[in-house]
C-alpha positions in Angstrom: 33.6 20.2 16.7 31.0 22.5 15.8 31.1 26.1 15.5 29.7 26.6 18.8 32.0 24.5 20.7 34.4 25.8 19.1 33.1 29.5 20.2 32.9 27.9 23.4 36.4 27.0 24.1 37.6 30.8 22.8 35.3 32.0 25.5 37.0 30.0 28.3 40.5 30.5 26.9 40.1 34.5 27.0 38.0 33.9 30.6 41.4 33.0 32.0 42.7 36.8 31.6 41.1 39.9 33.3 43.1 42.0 32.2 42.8 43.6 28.3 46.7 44.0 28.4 46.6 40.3 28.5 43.8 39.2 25.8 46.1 41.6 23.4 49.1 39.7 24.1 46.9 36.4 23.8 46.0 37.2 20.5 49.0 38.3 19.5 50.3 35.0 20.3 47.4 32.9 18.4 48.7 35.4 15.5 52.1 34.3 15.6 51.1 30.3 15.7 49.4 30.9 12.7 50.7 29.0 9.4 52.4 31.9 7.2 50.0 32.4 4.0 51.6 31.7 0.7 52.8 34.1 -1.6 50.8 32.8 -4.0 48.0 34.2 -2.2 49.1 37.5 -1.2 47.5 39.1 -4.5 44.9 42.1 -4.6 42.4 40.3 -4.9 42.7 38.4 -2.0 43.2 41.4 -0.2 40.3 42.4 2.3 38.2 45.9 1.7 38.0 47.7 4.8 40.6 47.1 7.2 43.4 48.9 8.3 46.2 47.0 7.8 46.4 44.2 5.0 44.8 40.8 5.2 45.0 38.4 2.5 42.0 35.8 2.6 41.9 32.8 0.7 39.3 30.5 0.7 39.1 26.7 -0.6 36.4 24.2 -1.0 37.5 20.8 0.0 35.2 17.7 0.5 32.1 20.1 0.8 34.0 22.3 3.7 35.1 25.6 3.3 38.9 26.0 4.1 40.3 29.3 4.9 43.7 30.8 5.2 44.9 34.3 6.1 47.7 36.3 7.3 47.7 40.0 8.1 50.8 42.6 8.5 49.3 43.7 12.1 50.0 41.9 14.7 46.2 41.8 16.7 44.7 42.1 13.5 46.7 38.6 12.7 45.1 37.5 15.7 41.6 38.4 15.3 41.8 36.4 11.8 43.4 33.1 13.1 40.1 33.3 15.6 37.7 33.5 12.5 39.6 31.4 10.7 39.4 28.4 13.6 35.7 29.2 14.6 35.0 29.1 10.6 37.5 27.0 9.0 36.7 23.4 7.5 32.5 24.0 7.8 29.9 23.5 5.3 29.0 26.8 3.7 25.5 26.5 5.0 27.3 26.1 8.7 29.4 29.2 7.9 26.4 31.2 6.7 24.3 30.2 9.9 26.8 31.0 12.3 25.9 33.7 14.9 29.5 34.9 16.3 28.5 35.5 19.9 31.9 34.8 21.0 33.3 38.2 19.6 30.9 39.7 22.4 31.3 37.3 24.7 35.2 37.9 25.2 34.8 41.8 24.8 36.5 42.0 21.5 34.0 44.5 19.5 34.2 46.9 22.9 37.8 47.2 22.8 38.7 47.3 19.2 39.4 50.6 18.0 36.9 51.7 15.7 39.0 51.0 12.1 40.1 47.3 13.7 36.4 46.9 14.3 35.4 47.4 11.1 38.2 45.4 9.8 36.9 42.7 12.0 33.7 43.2 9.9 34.6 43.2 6.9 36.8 39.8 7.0 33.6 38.4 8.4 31.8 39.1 5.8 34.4 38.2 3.5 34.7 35.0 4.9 30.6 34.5 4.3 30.7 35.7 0.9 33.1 32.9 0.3 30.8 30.5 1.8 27.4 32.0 -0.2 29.5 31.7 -3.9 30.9 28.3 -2.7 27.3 27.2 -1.9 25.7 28.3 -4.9 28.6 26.5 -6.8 27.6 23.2 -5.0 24.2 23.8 -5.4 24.0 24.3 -9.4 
């Protein structure tokens, strides 16, 4: 699937519920399904700059795709991350670094985020491309 149709199907998902009490519970529940991140990984410096609440991010290259993993100690933030992390998750870097995330507009997200969650929200995105850019050049030298 591609990042859009991926996108896509998280637009049609989150179309099902008017209601904001509803998309909060919604990804509260994609949170929860969510593997559990290693405690291997849980270090500081897979720890996210900028958000809120912790989120560990690791990132792996496998076969030429870019494999993330997260977990967070916030419930919607948990959430917001296993979104990323399925829109992003086992591309090419040059996919990942293409990629323009309509969908976080699309469902409403960025307008009902408070303002620290949004730029948590921002900051594991660009996480997540800095992963992809360093993983790139190390394919590319």
């Amino acid at each position: 699937m591609t990042i859009n149709e991926i996108q896509d199907e998280i637009i049609e998902e989150f179309a099902d519920f008017d209601d904001w009490m509803d998309r909060y519970q919604l990804l509260i529940d994609l949170g929860s399904e969510q593997q559990p991140l290693d405690n291997k990984y849980k270090t500081e410096q897979n720890l996210i700059d900028g958000c809120q609440s912790r989120v560990w991010l690791q990132a792996d290259m496998q076969d030429g795709l870019v494999h993330f993993q997260a977990e967070s100690d916030a419930l919607i933030v948990k959430g917001i991350v296993a979104l990323l992390i399925r829109v992003l998750s086992d591309h090419t870097p040059q996919e990942i670094l293409d990629a323009d995330l309509y969908f976080i507009e699309k469902i409403g997200l960025r307008e009902h985020l408070s303002p620290t969650r949004s730029n948590g929200l921002l900051a594991m995105l660009k996480q997540m491309k800095l992963y992809a850019l360093a993983f790139k050049s190390i394919h590319n030298s």
